[in-house]
N, CA, C and O atoms as CSV, one atom per row, in Angstrom:
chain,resi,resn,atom,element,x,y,z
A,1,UNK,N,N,5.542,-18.924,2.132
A,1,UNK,CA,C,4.454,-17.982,2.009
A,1,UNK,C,C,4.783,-16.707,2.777
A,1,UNK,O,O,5.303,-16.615,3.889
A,2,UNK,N,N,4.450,-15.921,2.106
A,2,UNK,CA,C,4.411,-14.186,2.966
A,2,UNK,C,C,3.248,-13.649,2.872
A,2,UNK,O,O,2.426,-13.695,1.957
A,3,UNK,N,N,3.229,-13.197,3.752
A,3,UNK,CA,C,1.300,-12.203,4.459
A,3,UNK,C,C,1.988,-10.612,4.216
A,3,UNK,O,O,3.099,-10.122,4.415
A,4,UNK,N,N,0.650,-10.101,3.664
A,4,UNK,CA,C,0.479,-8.419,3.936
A,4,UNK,C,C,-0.775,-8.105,4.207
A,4,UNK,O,O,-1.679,-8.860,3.850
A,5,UNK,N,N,-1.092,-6.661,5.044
A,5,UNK,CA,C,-1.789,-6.118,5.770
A,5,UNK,C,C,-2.131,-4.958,4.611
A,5,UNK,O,O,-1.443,-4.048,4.147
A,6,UNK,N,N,-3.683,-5.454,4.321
A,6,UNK,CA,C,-3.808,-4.250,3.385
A,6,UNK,C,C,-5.062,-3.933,3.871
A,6,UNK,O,O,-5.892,-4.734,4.301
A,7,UNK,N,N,-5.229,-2.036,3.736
A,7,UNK,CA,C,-6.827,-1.792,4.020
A,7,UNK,C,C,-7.546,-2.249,3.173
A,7,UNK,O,O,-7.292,-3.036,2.261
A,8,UNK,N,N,-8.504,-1.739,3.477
A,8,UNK,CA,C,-10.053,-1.521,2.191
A,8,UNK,C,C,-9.931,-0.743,1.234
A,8,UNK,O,O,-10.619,-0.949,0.235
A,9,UNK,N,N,-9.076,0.302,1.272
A,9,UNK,CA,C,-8.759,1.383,0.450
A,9,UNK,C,C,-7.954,0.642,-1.001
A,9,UNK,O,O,-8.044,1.126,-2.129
A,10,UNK,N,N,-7.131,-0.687,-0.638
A,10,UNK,CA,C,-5.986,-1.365,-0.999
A,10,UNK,C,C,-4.714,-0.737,-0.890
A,10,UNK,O,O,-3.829,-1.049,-1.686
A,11,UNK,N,N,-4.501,0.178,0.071
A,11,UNK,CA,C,-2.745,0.928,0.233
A,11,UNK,C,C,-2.359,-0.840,1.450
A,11,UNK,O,O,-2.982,-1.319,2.397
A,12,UNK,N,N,-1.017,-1.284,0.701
A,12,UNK,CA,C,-0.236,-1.596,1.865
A,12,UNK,C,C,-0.191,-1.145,3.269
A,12,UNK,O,O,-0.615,-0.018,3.523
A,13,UNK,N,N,0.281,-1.906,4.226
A,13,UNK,CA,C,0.493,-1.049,5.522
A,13,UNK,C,C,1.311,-1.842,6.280
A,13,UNK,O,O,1.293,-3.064,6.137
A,14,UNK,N,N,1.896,-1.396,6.924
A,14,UNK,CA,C,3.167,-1.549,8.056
A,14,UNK,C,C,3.401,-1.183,8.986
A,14,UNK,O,O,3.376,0.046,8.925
A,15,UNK,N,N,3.755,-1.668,10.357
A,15,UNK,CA,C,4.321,-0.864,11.491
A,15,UNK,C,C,5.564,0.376,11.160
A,15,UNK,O,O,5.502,1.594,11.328
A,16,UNK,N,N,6.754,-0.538,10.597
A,16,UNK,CA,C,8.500,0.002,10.574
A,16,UNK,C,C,8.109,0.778,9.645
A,16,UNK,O,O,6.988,1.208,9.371
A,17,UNK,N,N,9.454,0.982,9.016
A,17,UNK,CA,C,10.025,2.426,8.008
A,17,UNK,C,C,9.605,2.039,6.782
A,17,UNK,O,O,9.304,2.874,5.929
A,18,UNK,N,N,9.534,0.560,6.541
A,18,UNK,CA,C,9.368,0.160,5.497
A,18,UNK,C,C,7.526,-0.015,4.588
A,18,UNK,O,O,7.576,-1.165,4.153
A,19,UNK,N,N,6.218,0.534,4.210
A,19,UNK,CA,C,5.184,0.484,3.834
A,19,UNK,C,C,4.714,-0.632,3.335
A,19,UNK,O,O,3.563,-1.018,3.539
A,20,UNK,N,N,5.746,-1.375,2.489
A,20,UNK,CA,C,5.066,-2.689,1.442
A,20,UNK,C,C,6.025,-3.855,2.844
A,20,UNK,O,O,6.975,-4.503,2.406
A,21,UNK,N,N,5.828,-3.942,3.732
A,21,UNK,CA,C,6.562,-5.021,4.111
A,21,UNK,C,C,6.106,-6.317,4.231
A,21,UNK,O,O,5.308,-6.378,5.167
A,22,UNK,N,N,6.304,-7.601,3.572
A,22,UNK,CA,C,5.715,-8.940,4.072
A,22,UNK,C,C,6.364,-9.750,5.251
A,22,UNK,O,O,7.546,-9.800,5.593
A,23,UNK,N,N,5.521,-10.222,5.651
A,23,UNK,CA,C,5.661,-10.885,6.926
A,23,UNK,C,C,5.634,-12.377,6.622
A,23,UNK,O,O,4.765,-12.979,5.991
A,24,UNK,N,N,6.841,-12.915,7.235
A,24,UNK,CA,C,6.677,-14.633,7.001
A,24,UNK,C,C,5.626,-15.493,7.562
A,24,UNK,O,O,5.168,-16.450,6.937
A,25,UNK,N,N,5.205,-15.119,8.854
A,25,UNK,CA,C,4.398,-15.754,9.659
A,25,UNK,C,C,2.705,-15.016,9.584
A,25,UNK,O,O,2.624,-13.822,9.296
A,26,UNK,N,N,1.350,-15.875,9.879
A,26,UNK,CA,C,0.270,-15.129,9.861
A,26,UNK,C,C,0.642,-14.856,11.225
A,26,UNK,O,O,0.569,-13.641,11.411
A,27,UNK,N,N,1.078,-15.590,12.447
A,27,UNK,CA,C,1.218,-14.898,12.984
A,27,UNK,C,C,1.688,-13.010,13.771
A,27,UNK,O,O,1.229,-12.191,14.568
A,28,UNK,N,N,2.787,-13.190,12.912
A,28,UNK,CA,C,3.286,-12.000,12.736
A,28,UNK,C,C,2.852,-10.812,12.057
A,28,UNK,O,O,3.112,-9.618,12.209
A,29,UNK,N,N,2.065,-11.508,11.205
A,29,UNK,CA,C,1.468,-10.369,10.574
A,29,UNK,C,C,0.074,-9.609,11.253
A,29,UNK,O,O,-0.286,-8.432,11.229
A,30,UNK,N,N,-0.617,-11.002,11.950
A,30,UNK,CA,C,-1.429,-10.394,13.123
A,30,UNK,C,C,-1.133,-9.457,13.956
A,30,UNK,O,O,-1.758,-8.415,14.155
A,31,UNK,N,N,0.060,-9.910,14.569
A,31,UNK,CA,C,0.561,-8.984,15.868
A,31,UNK,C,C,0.564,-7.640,15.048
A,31,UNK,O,O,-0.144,-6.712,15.439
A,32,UNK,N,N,1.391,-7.504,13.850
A,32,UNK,CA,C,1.572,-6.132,13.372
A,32,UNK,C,C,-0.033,-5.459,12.958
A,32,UNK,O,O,-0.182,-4.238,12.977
A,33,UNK,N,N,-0.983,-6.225,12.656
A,33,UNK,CA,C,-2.158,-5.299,12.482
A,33,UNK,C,C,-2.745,-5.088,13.706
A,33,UNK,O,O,-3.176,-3.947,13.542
A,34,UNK,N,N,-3.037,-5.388,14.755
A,34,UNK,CA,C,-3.106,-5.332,16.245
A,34,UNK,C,C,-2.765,-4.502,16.638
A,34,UNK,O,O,-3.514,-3.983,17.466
A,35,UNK,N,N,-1.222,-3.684,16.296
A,35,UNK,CA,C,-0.682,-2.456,16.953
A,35,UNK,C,C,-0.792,-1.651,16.260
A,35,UNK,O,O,-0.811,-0.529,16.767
A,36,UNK,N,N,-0.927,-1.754,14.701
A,36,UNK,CA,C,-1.386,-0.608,13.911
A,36,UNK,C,C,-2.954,0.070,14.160
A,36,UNK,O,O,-3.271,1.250,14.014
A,37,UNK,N,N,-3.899,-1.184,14.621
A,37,UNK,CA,C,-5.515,-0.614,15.188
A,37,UNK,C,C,-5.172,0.165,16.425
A,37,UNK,O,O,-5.551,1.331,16.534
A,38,UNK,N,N,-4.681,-0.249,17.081
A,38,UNK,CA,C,-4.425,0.538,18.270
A,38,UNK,C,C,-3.806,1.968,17.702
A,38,UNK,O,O,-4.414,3.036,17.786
A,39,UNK,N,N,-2.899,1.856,17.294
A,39,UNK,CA,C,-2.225,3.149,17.210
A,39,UNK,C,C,-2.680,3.832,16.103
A,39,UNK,O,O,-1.936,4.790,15.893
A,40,UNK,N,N,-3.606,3.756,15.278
A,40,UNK,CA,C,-4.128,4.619,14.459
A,40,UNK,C,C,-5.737,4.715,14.712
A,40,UNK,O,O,-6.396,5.641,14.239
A,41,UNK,N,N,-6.180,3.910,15.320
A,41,UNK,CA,C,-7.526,4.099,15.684
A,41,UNK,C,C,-8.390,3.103,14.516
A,41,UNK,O,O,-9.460,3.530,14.082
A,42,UNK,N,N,-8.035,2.218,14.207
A,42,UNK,CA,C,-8.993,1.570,12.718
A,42,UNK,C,C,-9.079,0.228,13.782
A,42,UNK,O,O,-8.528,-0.035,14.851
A,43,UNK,N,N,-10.041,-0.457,12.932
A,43,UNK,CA,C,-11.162,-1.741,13.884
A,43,UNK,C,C,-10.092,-2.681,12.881
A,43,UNK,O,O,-9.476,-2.484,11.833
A,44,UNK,N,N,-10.211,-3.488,13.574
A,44,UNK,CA,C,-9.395,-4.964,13.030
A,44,UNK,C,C,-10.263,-5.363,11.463
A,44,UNK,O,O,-9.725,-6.030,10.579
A,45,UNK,N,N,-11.745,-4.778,11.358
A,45,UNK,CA,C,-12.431,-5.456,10.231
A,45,UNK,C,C,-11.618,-4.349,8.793
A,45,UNK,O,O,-11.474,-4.624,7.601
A,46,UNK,N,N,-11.272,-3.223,9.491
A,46,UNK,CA,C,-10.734,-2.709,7.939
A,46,UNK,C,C,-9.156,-2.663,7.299
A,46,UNK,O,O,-8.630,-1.790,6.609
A,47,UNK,N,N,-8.536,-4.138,7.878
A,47,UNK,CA,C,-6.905,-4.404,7.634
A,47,UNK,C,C,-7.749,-5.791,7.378
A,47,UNK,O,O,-8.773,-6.307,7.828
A,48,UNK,N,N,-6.637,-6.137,6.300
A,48,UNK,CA,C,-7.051,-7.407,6.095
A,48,UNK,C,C,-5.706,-8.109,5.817
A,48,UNK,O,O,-4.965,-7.356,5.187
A,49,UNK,N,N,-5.146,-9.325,6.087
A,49,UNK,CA,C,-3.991,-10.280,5.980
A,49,UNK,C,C,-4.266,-11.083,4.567
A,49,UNK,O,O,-5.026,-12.040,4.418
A,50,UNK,N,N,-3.525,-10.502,3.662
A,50,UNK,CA,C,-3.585,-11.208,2.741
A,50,UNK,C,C,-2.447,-12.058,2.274
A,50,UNK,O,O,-1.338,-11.661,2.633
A,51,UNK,N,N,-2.498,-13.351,1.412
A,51,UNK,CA,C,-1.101,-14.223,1.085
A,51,UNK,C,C,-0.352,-13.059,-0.266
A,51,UNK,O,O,-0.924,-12.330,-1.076
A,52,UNK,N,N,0.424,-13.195,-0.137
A,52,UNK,CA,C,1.458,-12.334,-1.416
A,52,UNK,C,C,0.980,-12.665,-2.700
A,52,UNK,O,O,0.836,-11.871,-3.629
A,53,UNK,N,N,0.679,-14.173,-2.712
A,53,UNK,CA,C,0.285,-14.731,-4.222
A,53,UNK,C,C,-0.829,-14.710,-4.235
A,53,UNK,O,O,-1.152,-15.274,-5.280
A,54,UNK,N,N,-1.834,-14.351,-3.627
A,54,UNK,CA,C,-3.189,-13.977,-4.050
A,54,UNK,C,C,-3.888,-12.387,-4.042
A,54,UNK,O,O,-5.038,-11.998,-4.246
A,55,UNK,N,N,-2.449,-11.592,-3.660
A,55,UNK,CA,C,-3.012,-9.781,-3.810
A,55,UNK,C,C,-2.646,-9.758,-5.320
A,55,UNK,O,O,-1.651,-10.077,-5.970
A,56,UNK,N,N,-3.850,-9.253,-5.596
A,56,UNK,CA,C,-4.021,-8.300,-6.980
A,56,UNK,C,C,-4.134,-6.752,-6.235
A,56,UNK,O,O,-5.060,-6.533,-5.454
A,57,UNK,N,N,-3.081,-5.676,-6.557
A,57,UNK,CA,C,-3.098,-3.922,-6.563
A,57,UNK,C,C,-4.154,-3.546,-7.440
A,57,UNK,O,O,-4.626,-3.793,-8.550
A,58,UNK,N,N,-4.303,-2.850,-6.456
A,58,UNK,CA,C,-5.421,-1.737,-6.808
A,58,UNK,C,C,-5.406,-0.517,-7.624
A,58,UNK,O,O,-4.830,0.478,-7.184
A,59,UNK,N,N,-6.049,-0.494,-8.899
A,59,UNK,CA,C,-5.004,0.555,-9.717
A,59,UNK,C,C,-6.002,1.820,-9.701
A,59,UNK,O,O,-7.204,1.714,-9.458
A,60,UNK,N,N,-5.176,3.338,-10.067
A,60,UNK,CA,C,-6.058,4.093,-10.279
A,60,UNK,C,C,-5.573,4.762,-11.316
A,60,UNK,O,O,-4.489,4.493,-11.833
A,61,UNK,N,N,-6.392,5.746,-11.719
A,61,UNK,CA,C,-6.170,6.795,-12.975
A,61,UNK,C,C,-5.599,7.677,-12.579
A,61,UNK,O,O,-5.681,8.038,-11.405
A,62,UNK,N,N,-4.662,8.417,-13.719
A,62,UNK,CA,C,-4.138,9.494,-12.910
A,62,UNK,C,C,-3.596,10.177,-14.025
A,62,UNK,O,O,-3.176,9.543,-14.993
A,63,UNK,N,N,-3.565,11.537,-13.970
A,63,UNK,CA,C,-2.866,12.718,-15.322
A,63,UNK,C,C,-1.606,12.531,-15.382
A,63,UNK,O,O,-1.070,12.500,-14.274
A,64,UNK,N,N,-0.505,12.308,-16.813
A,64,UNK,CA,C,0.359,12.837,-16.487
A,64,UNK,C,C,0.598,14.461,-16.891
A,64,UNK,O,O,0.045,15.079,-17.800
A,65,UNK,N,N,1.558,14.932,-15.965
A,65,UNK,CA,C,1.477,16.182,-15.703
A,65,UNK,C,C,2.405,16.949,-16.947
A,65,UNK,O,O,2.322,18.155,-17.177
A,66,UNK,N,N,3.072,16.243,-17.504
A,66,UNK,CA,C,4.027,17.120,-18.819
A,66,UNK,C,C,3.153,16.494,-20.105
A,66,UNK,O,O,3.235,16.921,-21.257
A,67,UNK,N,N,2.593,15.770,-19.813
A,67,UNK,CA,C,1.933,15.479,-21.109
A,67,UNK,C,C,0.288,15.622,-20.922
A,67,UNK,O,O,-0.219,16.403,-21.728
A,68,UNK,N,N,-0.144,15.323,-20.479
A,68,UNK,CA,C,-1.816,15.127,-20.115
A,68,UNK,C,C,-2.614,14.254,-20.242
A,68,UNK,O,O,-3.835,14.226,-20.084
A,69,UNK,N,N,-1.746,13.371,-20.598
A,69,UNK,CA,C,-2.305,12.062,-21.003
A,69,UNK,C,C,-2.695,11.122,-19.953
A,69,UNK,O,O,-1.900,10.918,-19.036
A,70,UNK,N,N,-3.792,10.544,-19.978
A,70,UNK,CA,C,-4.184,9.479,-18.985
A,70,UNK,C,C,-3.251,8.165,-18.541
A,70,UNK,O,O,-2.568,7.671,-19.438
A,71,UNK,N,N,-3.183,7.575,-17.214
A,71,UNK,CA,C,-2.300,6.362,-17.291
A,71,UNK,C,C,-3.058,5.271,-15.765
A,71,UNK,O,O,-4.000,5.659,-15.074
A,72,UNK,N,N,-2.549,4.334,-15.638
A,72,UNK,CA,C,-2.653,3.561,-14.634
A,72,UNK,C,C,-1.759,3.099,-13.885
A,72,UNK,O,O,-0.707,2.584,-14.262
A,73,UNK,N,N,-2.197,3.287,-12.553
A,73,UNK,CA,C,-0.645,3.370,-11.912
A,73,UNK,C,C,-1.362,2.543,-10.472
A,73,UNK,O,O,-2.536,2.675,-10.125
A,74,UNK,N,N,-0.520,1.848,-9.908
A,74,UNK,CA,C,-0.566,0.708,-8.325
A,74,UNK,C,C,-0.953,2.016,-7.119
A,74,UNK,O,O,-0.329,3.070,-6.989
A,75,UNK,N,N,-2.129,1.575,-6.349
A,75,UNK,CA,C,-1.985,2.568,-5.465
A,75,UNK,C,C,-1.093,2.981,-4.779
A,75,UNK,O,O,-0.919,4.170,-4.514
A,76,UNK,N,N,-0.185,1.756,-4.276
A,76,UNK,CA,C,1.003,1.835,-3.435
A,76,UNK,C,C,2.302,2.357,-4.163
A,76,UNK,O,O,3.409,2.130,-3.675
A,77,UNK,N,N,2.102,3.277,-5.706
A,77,UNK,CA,C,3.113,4.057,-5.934
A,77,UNK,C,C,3.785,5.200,-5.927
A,77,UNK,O,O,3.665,5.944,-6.901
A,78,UNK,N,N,4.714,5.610,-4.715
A,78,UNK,CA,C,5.189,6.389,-4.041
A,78,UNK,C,C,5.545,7.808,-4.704
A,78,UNK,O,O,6.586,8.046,-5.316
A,79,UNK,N,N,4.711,8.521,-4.521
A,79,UNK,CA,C,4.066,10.151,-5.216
A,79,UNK,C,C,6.000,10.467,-5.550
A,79,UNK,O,O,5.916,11.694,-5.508
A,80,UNK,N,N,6.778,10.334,-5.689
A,80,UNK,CA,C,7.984,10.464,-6.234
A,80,UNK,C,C,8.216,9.540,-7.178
A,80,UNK,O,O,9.176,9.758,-7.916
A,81,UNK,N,N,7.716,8.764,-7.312
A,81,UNK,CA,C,7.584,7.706,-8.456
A,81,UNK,C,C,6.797,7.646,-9.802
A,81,UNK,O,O,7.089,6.978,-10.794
A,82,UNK,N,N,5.166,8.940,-9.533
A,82,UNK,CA,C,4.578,8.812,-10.401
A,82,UNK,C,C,4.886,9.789,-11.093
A,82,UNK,O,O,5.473,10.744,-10.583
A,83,UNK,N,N,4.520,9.754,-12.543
A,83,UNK,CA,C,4.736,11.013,-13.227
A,83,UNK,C,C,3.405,12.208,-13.433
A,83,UNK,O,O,3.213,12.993,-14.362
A,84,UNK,N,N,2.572,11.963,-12.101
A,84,UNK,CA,C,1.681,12.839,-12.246
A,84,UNK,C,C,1.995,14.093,-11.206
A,84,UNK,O,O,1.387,15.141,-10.987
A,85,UNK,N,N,3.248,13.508,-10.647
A,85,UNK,CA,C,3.709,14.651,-9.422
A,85,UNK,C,C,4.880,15.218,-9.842
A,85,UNK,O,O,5.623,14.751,-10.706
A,86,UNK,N,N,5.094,16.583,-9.007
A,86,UNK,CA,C,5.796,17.618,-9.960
A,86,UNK,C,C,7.239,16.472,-9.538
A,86,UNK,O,O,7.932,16.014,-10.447
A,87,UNK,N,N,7.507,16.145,-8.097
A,87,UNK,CA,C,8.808,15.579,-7.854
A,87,UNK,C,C,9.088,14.573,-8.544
A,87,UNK,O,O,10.145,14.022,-8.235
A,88,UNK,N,N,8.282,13.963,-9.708
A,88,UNK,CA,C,8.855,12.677,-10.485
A,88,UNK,C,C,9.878,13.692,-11.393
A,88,UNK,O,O,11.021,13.327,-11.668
A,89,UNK,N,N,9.287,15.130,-11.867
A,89,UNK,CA,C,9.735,15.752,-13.179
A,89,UNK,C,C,10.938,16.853,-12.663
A,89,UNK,O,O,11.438,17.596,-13.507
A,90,UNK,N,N,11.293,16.907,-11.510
A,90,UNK,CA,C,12.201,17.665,-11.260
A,90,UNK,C,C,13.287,17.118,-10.540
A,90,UNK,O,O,13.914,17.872,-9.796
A,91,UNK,N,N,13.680,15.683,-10.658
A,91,UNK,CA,C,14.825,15.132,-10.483
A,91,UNK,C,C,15.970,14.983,-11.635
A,91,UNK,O,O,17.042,14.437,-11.372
């Protein structure tokens, strides 16, 4: 089993470099939301430890920008990734 730390908002969250990171232990995944309240200022009630196999992403709507057409996309997809941002279309 692997744990993630997701807000209320549903964005992933992480201490390290890495945003989507799972944690093997609940333990561990505690400790890491513990130092993220501290260091960002959020109450332990708005991170929540969830199992890997029971997160469903949170989707939203969004334009694409060369076409205009509507789409659905994972919150946790990295604004260089979507095609509603200019940096998906100028690589």
């Amino acid at each position: 089993m692997y744990y993630i730390i997701v807000r209320s908002t549903g964005m992933i969250h992480s201490d390290g470099p890495h945003p989507t990171r799972a944690y093997k232990t609940f333990g561990a995944a505690r400790a890491t939301r513990t130092r993220l309240c501290r260091k960002e200022g959020w109450s332990v009630a708005d991170l929540s430890i969830i199992d890997t196999k029971h997160y469903q992403p949170r989707m939203v709507e969004k334009t694409n920008i060369m076409t205009g057409e509507k789409f659905e996309e994972d919150v946790n997809t990295p604004c260089f990734c979507s095609p509603s941002s200019e940096s998906f279309w100028s690589m």
